[in-house]
Structures are given as C-alpha cells and as structure tokens.
N, C-alpha and C positions, 0 to 999 in steps of 0.2 A: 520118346527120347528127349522130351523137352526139360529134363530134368540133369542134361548134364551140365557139371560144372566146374568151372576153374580144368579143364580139359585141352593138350595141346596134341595134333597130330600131323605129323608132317609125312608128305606124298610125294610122290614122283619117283617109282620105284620101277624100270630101274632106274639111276639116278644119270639124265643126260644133261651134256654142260655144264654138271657141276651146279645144275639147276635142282633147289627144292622148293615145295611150297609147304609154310607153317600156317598151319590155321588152328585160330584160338576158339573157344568155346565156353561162352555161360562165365569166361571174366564180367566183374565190375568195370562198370565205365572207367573209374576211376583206378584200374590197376596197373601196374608195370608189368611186365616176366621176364627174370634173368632164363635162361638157357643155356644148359651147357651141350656139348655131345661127345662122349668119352667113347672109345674105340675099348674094347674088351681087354687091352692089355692096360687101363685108366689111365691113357693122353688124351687131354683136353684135346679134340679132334676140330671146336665149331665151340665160342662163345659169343654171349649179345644179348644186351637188353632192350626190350621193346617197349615203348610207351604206352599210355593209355591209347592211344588215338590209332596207333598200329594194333592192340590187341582186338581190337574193335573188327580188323578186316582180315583176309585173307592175306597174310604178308610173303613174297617170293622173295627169296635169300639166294644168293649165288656164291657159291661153297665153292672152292677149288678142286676136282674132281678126282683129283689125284691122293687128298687129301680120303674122301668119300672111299675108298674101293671097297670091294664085296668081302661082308662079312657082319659081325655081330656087333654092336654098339647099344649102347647106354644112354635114353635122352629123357637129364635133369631139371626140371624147370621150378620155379618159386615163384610165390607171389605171394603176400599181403603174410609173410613168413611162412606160406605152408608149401613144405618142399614132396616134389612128389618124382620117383623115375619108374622107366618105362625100359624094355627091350625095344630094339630094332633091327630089321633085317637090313641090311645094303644090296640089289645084287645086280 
C-alpha cells in the first residue's frame, strides 16, 4: 500500500461532535488541498484549504453537526490541479 497517492480520507464515522478527522496520503511536501463536502442534493456542506504543513499530518476538523446528519455526500478534493471525488456515507 505504499503506493498510494495524492489520497484524502476522512474518519469518525459515526460522526460525534461534529468531530472528523481528515487524513492526507502520499501529498507532496509541498502541496495544498482544497476540499469541498457536498450533501447529495449539491450544497457545499464543509469547505477548506489546507497547507502544505497540515497535509503532511493527520488534521481534525470540527464540522457543525447539524450540518453532517446521516446520509450520502460527495467529498471533492484538488491538488497541484488534479481534482478527484469520492462517495461517503454519514451515519
């Protein structure tokens, strides 16, 4: 698995206090990543760009929880221009 790359996956499912944790994978030192997290009906749910220096670590994000509730979401992320989305469950 040491081959993955430009990789973002966010945990803490289900999601308590509106707490998640984003963790990057196989960025460039030197990268940013915008993020978005769109809710299935496409409302920006959760935006934010992270630095090179936060892509580096495990970064915990505190989401409004209210915002989060259970269900399907879309999470878009970019870096060095290559855009990539994902499904996610909430629940």
């Amino acid at each position: 698995v040491k081959d993955i790359i430009n990789t973002v996956v966010v945990t803490s499912n289900p999601v308590e206090e509106g707490k998640i944790n984003i963790r990057f994978y196989g960025f460039d030192v030197t990268s940013t990543v915008k993020i978005k997290l769109f809710s299935y009906k496409g409302e920006v749910v959760f935006k934010n760009e992270f630095t090179a220096e936060e892509v580096q670590s495990i970064f915990n994000e505190s989401v409004n929880n209210k915002i989060l509730k259970t269900g399907k979401y879309i999470l878009e992320y970019e870096s060095n221009g290559i855009k990539k989305k994902q499904s996610m469950l909430i629940w």
